[in-house]
C-alpha positions, 0 to 999 in steps of 0.5 A: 605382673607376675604369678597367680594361682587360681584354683579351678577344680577340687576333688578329695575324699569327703568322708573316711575313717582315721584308719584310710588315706585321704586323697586330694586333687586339685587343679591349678591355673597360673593366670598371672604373666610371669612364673614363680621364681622362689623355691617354695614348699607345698604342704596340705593342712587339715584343721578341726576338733581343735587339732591341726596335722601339717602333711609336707607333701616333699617329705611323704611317708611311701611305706604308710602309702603316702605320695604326692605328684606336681606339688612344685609351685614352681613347675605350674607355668603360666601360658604365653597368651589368655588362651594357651593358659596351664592347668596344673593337676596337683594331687595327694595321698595322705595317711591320716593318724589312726587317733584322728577323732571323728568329726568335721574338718577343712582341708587347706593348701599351704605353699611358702619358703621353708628355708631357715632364717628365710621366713615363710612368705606364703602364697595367697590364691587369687580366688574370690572370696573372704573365705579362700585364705586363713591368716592364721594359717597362712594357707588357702582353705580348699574343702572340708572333709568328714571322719567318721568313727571307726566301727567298733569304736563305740565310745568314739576314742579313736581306740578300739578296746575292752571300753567299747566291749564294756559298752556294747554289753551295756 
């Protein structure tokens, strides 16, 4: 018996414009009897409107206001008995591209090997549920999110310009 995670809370932005950071926080448990062993890599995908940002929590921009804390798989220790069990707080800020275009989209926790030549053996949440896990993405959905257009993007183009001056007057 080995490691399993189970993700017992969630708390994220659920609604922002593209020019603001998305936080995430979650809450992770280590229900299985042992602890992981291999050097896996955390990152938080979101998904939507046909596009798909990969944010690698281990590779954060801190001069766009991004960090992340107890992303290491890793560190989330199992308890000794069903009692003394571990909850990891894992958590996130994440600078969204400015041209994100307003809609809706999931947010997802991937956590695999990343080494070269190694390949990528993600790691599938013990949550119940058909939804949890994408195969396609190899990654644990966790919640949705909403952009909102950005105020005076009036053509919602993720730009604002003379176009949205243009309609304005209209």
């Amino acid at each position: 018996m080995g490691y399993r995670f189970v993700v017992r809370g969630v708390r994220m932005t659920t609604e922002l414009s593209a020019d603001e950071n998305f936080e995430l926080e979650t809450t992770i448990e280590n229900v299985g009897f042992g602890n992981l062993i291999k050097n896996e890599q955390t990152s938080v995908i979101i998904k939507g409107n046909g596009l798909e940002k990969e944010f690698k929590l281990w590779e954060l921009d801190a001069d766009n206001g991004e960090k992340a804390s107890n992303y290491v798989a890793q560190n989330w220790k199992s308890g000794t008995s069903l009692n003394n069990r571990k909850s990891n707080i894992m958590s996130a800020k994440l600078d969204l591209p400015d041209d994100l275009p307003a809609g809706n989209y999931k947010v997802y926790i991937k956590i695999a090997n990343r080494k070269n030549g190694e390949g990528e053996y993600p790691i599938r949440f013990s949550n119940a549920g058909s939804n949890v896990y994408d195969t396609t993405l190899k990654a644990n959905f966790v919640g949705s999110i909403k952009v909102k257009t950005r105020e005076g993007d009036v053509n919602n183009d993720g730009i604002i310009n003379g176009d949205d001056l243009l309609l304005l007057r209209q």
